[in-house]
Backbone as numpy.savetxt, mean C-alpha at the origin, in Angstrom:
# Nx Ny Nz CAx CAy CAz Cx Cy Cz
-1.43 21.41 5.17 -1.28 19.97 5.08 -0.61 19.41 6.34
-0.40 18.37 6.65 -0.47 17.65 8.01 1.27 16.94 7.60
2.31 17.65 8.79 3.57 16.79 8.27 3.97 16.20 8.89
4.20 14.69 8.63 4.90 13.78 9.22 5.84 14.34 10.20
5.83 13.75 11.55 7.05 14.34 12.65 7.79 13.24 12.72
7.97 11.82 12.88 8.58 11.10 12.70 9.14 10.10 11.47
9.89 9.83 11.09 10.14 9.00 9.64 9.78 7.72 10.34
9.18 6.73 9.16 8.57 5.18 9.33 10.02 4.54 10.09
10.81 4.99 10.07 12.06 4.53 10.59 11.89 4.26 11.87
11.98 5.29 11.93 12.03 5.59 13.58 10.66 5.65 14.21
9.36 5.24 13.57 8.12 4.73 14.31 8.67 3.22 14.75
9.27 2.52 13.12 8.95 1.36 13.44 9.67 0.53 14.63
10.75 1.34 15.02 11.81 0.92 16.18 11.26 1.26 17.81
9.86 1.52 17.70 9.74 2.50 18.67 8.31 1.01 19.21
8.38 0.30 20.25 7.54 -1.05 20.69 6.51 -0.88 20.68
6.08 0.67 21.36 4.65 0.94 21.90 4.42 1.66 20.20
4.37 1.45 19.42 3.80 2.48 18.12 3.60 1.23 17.14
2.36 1.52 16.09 2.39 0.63 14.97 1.70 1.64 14.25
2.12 1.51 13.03 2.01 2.33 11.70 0.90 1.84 10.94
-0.39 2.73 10.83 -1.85 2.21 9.94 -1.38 2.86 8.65
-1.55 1.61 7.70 -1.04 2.70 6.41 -2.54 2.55 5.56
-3.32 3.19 5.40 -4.41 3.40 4.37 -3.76 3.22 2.82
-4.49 2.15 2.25 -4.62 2.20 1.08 -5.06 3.67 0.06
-4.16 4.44 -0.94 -4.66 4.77 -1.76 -4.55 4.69 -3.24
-4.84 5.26 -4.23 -4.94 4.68 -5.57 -4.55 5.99 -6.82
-4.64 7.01 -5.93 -4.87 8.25 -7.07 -4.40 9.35 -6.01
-4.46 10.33 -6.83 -3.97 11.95 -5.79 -4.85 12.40 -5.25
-6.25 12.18 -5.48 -7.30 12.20 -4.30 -7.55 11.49 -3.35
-7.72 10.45 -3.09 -7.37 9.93 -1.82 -6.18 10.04 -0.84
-5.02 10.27 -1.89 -4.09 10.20 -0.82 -4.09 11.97 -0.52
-4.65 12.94 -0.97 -5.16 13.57 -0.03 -6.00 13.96 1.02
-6.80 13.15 0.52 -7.92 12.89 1.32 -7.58 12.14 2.91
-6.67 10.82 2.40 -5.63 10.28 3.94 -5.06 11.22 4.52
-4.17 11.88 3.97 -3.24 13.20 4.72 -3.72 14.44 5.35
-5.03 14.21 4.83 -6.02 15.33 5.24 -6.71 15.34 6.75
-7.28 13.52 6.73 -7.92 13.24 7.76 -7.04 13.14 8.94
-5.59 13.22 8.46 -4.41 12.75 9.52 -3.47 11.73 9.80
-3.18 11.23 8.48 -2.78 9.68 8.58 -0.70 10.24 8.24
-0.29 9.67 8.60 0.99 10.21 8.99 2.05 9.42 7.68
1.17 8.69 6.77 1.80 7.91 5.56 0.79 6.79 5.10
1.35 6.74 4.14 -0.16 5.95 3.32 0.88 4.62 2.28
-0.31 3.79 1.71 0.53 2.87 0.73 -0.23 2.93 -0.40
0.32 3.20 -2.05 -0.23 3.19 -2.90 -0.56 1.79 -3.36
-1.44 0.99 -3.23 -2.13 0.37 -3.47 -1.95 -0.36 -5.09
-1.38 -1.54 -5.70 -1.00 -2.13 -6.89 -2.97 -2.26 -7.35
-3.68 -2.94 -6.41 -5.07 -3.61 -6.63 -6.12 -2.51 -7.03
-5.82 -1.50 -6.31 -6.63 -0.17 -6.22 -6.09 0.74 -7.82
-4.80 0.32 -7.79 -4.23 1.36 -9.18 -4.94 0.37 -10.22
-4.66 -0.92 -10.13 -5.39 -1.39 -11.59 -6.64 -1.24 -12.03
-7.51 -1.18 -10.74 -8.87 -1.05 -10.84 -9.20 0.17 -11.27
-8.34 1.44 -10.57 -8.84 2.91 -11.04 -8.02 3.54 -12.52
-6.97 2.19 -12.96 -6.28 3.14 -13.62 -6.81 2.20 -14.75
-6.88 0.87 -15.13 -7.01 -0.10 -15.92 -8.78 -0.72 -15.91
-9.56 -0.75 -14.97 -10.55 -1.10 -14.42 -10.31 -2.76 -14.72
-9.36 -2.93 -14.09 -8.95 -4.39 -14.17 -8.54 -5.41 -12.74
-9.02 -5.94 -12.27 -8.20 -6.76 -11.27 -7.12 -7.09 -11.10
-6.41 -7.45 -9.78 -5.00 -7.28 -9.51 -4.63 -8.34 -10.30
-4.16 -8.99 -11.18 -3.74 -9.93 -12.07 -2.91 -10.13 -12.65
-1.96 -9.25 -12.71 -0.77 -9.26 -13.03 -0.66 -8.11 -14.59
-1.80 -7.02 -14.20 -2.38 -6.61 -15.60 -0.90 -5.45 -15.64
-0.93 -4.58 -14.65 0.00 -3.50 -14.44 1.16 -3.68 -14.68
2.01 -2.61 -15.58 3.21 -2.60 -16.07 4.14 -1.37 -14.88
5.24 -1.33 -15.03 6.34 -0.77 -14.19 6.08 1.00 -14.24
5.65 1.15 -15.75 5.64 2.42 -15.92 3.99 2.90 -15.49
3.42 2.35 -14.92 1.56 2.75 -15.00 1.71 2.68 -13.21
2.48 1.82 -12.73 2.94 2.21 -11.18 4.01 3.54 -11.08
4.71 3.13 -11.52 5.56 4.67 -11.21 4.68 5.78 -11.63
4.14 6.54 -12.65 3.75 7.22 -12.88 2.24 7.95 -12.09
1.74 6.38 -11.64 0.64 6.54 -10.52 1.40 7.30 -9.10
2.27 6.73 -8.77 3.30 6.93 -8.19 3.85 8.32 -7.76
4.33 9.30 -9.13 4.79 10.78 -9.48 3.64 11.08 -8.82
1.56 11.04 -9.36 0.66 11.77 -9.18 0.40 12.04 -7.61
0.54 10.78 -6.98 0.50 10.77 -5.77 1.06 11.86 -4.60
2.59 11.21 -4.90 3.84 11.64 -4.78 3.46 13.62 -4.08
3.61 13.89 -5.17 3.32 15.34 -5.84 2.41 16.10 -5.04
1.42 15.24 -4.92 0.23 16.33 -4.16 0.34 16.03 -2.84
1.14 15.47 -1.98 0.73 14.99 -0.62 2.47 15.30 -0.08
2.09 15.62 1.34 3.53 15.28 2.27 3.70 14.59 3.18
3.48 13.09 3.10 3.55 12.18 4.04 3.88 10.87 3.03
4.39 10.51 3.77 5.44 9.65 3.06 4.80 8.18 2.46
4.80 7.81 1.24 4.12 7.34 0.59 5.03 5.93 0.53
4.33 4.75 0.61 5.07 3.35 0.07 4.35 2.69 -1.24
4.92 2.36 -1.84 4.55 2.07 -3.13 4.91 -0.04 -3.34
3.51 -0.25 -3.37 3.37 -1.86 -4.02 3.98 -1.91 -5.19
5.34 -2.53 -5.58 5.34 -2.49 -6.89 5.18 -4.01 -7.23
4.35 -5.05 -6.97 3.98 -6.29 -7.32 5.57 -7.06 -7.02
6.12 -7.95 -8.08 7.21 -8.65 -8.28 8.33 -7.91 -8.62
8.21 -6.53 -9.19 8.90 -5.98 -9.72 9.59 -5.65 -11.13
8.05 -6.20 -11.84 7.98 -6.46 -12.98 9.43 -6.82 -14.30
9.82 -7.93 -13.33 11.03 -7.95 -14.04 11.70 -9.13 -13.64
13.18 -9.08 -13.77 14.15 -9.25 -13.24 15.08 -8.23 -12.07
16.11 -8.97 -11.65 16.62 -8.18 -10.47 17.13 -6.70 -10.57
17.53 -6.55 -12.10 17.80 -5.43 -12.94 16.51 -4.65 -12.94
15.40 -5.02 -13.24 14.48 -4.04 -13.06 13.80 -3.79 -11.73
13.93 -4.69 -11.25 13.80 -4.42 -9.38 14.73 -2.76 -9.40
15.97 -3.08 -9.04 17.32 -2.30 -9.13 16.40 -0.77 -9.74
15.80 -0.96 -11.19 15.65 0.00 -11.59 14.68 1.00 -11.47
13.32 -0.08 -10.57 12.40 1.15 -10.37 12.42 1.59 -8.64
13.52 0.78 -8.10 13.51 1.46 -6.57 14.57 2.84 -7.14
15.58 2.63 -7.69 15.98 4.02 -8.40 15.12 5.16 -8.77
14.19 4.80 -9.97 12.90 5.41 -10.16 12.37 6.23 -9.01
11.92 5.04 -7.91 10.92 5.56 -6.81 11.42 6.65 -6.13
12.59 6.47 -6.08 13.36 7.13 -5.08 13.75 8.65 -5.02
14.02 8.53 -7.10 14.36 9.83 -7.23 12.96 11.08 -7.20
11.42 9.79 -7.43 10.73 10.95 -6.57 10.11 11.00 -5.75
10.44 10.28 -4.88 10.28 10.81 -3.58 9.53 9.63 -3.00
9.61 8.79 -3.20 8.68 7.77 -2.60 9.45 7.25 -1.33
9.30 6.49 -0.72 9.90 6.13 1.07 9.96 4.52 1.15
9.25 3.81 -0.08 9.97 2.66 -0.03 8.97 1.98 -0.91
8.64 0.74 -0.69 8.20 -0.36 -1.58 7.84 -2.01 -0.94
6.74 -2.14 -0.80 6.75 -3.64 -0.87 7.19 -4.47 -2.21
7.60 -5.72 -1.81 7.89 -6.59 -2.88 7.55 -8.09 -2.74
7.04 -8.47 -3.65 6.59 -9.94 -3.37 7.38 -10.73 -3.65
7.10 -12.29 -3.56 7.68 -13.52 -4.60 6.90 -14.02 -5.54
5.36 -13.93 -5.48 4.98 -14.50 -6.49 5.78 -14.54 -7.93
5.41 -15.70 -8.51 5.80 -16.02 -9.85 4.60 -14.77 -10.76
5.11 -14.18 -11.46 4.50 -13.44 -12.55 3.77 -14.24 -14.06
2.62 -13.70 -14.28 1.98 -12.58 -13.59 1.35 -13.32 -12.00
1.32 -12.05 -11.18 1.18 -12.66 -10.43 -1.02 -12.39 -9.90
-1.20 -12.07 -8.15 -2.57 -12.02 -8.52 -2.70 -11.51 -6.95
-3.58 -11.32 -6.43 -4.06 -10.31 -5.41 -3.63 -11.39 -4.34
-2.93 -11.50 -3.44 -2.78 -12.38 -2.37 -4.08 -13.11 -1.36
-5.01 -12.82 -1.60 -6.36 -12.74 -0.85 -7.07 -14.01 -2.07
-6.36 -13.68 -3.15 -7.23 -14.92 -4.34 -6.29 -16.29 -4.28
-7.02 -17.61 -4.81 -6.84 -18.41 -5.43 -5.82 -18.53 -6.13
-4.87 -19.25 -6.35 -3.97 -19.91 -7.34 -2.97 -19.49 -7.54
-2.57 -19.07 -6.26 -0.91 -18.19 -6.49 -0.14 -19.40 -6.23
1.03 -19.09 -6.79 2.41 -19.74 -6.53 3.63 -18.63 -6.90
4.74 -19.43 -6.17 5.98 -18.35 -5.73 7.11 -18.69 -6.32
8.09 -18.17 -6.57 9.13 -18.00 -7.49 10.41 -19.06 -6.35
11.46 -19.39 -6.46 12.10 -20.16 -5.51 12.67 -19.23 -4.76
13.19 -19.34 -3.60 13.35 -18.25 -2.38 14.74 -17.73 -3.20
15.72 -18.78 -3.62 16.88 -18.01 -4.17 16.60 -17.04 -5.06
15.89 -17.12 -6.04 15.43 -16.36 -7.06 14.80 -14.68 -6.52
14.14 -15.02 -5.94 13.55 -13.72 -4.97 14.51 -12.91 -4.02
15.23 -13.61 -3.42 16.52 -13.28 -2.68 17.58 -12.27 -3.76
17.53 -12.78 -4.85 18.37 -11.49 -5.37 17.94 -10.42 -5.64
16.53 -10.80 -6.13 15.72 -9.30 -6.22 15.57 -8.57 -5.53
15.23 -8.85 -3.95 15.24 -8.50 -2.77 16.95 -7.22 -2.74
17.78 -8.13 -2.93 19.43 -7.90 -2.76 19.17 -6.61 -3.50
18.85 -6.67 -4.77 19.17 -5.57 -6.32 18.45 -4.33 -5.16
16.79 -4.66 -4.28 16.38 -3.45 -3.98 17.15 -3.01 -2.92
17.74 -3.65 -2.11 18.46 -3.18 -1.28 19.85 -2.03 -1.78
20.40 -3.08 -2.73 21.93 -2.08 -2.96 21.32 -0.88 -3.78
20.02 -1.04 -4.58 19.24 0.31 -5.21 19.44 1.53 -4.53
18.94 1.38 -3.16 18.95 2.42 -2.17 19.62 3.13 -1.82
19.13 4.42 -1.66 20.33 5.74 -1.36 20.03 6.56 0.01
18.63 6.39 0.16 17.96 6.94 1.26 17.51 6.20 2.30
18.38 6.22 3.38 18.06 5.57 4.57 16.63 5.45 4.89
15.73 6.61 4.87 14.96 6.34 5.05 13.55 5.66 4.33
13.93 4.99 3.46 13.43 4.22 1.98 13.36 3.15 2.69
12.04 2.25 3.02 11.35 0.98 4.00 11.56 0.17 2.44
12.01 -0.65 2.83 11.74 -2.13 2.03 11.13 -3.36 2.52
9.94 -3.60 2.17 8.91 -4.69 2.48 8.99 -5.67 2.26
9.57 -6.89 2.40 9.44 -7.98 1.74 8.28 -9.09 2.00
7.26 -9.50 1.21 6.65 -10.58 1.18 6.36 -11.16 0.56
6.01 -12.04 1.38 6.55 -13.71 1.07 4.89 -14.02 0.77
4.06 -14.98 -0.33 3.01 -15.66 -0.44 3.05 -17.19 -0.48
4.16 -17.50 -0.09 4.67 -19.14 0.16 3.19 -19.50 0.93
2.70 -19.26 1.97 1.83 -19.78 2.85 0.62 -20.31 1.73
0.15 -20.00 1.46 -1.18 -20.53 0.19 -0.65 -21.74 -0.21
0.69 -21.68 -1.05 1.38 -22.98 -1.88 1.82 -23.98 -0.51
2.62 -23.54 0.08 3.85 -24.47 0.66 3.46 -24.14 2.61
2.57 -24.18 3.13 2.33 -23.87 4.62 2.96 -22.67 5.26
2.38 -23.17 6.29 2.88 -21.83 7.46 4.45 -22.23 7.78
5.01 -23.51 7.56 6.77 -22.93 7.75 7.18 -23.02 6.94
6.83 -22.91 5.91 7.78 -22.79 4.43 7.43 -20.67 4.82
6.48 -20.40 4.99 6.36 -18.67 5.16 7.32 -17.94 6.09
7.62 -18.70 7.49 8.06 -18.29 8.60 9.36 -18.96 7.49
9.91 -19.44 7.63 11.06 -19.97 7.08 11.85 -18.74 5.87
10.75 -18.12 4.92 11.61 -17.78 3.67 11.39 -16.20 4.64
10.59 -15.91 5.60 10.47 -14.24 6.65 11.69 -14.08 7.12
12.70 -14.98 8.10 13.14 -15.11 8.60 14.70 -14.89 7.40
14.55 -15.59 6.27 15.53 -15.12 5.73 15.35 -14.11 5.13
14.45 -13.50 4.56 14.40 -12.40 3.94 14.64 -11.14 4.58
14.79 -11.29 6.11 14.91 -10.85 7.08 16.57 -10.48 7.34
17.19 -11.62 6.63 18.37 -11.48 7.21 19.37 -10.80 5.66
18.53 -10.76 4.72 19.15 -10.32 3.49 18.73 -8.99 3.95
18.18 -8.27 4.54 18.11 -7.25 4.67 16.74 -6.34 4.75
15.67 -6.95 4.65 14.64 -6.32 4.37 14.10 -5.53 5.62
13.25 -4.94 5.77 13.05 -3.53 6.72 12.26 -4.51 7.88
10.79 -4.61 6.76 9.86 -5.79 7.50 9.56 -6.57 6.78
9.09 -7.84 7.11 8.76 -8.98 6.50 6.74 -8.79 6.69
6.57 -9.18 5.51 5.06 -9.68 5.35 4.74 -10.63 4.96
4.30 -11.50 5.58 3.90 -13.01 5.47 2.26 -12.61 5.11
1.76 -13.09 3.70 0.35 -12.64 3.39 -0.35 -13.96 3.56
-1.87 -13.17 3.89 -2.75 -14.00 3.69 -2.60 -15.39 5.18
-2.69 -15.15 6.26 -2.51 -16.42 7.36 -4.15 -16.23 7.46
-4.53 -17.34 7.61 -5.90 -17.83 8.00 -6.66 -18.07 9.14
-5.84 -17.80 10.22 -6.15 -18.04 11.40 -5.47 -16.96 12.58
-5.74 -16.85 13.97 -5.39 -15.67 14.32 -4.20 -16.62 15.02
-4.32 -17.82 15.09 -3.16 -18.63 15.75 -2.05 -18.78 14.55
-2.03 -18.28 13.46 -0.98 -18.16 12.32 -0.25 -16.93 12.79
-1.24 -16.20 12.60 -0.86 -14.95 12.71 0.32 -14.65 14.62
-0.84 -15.42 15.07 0.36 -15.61 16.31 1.55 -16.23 16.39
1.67 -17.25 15.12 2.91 -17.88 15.56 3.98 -17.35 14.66
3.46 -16.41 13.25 4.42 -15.61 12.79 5.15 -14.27 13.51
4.06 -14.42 14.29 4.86 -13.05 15.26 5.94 -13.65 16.44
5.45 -15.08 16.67 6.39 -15.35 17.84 7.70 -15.95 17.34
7.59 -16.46 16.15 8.61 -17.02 15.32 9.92 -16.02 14.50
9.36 -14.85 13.73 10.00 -14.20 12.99 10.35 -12.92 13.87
11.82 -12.98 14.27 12.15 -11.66 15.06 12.86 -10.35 13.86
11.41 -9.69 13.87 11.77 -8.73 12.55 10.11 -7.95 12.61
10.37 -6.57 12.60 9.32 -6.19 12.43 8.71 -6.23 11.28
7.21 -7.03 11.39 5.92 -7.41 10.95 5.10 -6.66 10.37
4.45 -6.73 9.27 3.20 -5.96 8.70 2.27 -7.34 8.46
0.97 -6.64 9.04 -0.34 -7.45 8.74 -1.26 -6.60 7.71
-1.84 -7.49 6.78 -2.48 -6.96 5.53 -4.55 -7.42 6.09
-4.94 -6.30 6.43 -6.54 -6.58 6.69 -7.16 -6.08 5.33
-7.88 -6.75 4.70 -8.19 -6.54 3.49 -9.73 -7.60 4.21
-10.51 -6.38 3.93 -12.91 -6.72 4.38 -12.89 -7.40 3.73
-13.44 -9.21 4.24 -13.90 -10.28 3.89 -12.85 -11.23 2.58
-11.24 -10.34 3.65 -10.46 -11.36 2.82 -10.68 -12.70 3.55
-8.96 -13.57 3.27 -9.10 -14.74 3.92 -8.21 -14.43 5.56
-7.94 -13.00 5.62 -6.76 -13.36 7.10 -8.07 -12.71 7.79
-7.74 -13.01 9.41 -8.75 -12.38 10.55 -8.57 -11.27 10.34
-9.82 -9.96 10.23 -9.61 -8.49 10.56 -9.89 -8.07 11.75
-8.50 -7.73 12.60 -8.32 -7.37 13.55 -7.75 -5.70 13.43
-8.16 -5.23 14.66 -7.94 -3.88 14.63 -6.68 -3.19 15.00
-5.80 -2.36 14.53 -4.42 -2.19 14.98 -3.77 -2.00 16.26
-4.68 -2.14 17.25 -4.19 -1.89 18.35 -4.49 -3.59 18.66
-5.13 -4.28 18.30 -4.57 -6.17 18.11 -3.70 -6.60 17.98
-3.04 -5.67 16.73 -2.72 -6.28 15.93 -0.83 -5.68 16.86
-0.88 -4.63 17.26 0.05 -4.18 18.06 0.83 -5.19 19.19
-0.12 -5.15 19.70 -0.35 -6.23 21.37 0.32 -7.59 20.49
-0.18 -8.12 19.40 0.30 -9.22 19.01 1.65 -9.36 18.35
1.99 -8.38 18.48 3.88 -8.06 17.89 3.77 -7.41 16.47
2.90 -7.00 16.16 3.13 -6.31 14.24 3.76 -4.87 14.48
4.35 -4.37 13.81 4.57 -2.97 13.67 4.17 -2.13 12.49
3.32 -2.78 11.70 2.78 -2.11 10.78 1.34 -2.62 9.87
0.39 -2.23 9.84 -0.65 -2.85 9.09 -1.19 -1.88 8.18
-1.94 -2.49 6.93 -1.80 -2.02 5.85 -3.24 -2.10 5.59
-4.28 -0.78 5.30 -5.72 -1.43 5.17 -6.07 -0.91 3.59
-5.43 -1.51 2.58 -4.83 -1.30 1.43 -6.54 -1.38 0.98
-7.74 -1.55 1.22 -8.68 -1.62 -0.25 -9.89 -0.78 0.66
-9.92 -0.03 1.60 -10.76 0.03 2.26 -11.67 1.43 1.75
-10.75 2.69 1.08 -10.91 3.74 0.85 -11.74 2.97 -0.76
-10.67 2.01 -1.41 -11.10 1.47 -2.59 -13.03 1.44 -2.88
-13.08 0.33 -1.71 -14.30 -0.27 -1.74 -15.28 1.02 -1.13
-15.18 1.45 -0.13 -15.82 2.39 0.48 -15.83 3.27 -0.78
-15.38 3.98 -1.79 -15.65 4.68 -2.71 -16.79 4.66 -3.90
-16.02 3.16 -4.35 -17.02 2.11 -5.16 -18.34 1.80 -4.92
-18.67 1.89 -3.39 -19.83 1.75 -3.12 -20.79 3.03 -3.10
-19.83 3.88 -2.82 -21.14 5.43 -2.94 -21.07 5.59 -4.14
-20.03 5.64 -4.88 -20.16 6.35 -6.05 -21.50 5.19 -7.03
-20.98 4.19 -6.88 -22.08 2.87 -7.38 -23.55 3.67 -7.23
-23.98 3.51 -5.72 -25.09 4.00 -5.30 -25.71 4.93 -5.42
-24.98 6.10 -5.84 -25.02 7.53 -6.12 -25.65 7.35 -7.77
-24.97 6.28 -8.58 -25.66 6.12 -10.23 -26.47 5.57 -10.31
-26.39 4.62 -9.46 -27.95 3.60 -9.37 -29.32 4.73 -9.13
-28.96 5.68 -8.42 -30.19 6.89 -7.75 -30.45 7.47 -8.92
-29.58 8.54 -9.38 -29.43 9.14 -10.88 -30.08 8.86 -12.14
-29.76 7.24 -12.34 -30.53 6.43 -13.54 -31.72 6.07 -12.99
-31.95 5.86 -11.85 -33.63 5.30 -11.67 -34.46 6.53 -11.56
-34.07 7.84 -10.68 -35.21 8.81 -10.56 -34.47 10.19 -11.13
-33.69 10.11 -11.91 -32.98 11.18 -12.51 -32.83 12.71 -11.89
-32.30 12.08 -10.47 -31.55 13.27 -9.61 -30.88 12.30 -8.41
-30.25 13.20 -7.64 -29.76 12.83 -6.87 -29.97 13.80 -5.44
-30.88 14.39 -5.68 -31.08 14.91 -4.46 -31.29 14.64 -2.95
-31.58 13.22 -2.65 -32.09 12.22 -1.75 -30.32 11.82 -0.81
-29.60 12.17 -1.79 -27.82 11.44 -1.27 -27.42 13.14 -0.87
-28.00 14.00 -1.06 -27.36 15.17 -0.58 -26.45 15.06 0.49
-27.09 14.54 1.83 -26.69 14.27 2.72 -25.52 13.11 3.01
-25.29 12.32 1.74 -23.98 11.47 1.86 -23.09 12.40 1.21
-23.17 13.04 0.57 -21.80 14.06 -0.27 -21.06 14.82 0.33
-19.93 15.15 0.21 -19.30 16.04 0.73 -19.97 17.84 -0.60
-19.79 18.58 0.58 -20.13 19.35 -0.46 -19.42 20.56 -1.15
-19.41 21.40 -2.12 -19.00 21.81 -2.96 -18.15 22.82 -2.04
-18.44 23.40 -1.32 -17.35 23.94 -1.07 -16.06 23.25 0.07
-16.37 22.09 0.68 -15.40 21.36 0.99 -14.87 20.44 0.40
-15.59 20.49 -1.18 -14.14 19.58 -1.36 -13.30 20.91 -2.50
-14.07 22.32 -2.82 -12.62 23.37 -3.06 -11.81 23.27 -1.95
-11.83 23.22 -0.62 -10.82 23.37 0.33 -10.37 21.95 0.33
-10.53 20.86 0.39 -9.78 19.79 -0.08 -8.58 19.94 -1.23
-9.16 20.33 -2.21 -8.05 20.82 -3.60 -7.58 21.52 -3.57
-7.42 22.93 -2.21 -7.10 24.07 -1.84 -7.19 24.98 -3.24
-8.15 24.88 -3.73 -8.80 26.27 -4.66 -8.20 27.39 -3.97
-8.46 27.59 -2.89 -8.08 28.94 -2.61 -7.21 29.37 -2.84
-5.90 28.83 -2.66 -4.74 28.82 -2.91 -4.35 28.83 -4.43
-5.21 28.59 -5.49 -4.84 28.80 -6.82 -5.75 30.03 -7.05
-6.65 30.51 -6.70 -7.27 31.36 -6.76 -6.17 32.72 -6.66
-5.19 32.68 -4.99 -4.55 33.31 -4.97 -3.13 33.95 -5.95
-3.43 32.43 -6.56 -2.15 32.80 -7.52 -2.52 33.43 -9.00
-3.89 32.64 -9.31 -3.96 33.25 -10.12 -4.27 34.98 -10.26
-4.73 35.47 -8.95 -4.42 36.86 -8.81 -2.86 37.74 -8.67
-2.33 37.09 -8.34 -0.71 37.36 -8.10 -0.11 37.49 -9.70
-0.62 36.25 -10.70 -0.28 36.16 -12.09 -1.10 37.22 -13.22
-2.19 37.97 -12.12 -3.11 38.42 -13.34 -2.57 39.87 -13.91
-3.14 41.17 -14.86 -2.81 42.34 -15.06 -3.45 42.81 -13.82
């Protein structure tokens, strides 16, 4: 397996470096990220509801169906995992209680929003946000939660949809100063937003590229040059999955094989070395008479 040499810490302090975090949803992909080489990944709130609930980001997911997504992840991979936990399904007390949670297994930190609950995929329609004081303590609860320095706390802000681009730069800037790692201002519409949150908010930045959302998808070395230190391509493994596997049933039910996609599959014996079969193979010889 592929191990992290630097902690997100100490990437994110570092000018010339920005951190691609791949979206994943389950313990296969995020092996599948760690596999290809990705040095930390983000478990994905939109991707867990869909694979765990087959539901849209909507505010469907409870505290315990993230954490526990969370453990699976966790468990099979060694690169350091950040975990969406929406609003924090709670109050500041339960903020408090699942960065505790996260922490004790092993997770490296957490985005956190303001939306008002339930809340809804930042990329959709009809969000609104909780008042900055209100969010500010929750923010606070995840902070004093923390035991491990190296535990990233994300804060963002979805003010921009409701209340403009300086009501966003405005609540970054403080959320910034309560303590948060980086600020994420979601969803800017323009690449001149996106420029003026970088020239405005002195705090390292995460940009969210989410295919045929509403922000520009720019590529991380753009997105670098333009002051971010971290971008997040949270649905990409999602959709890219959805679509073969889709395509792969559509073949199946119309000519009842699939022999024609051979050539899109990975095949049987690479994905045993994906799951490292071998390695249980070995044990189970070590365990046998």
């Amino acid at each position: 397996m592929v191990m992290h040499k630097k902690s997100i810490r100490d990437r994110i302090a570092n000018d010339n470096d920005i951190i691609i975090l791949p979206g994943v949803y389950d313990a296969l992909t995020a092996k599948i990220a760690e596999d290809v080489g990705f040095e930390a990944a983000f478990q994905t709130g939109y991707g867990t509801s869909a694979s765990l609930l087959g539901m849209p980001d909507f505010g469907f997911l409870d505290a315990g169906e993230t954490l526990e997504n969370a453990r699976r992840i966790i468990n099979c991979v060694n690169i350091p995992i950040l975990v969406d936990i929406d609003t924090g399904y709670g109050n500041p007390l339960n903020v408090w209680k699942i960065v505790k949670d996260l922490e004790r297994i092993g997770a490296k930190g957490i985005f956190l929003e303001d939306q008002v609950w339930p809340k809804r995929c930042g990329h959709m329609t009809g969000k609104a946000v909780i008042p900055k004081e209100e969010y500010i303590l929750k923010l606070q609860a995840a902070i004093d939660a923390r035991e491990d320095n190296e535990f990233i706390i994300v804060a963002r802000t979805d003010s921009l949809a409701q209340f403009g681009i300086e009501e966003a730069i405005e609540r970054g800037k403080e959320y910034r100063k309560i303590g948060a790692d980086v600020v994420f201002i979601e969803a800017p519409k323009t690449i001149d937003q996106m420029e003026l949150i970088a020239k405005e908010i002195k705090a390292p930045l995460l940009a969210n590229m989410i295919e045929e959302g509403v922000t520009p998808n720019l590529t991380a070395n753009q997105l670098r040059k333009m002051g971010y230190k971290m971008v997040v391509f949270p649905l990409s493994a999602l959709y890219s999955s959805t679509f073969a596997i889709k395509q792969t049933l559509q073949t199946l039910k119309k000519t009842g094989t699939t022999k024609e996609l051979k050539n899109k599959m990975i095949t049987f014996q690479e994905f045993n070395d994906l799951v490292d079969l071998s390695n249980y193979n070995k044990l189970e010889k070590k365990y046998s008479f």
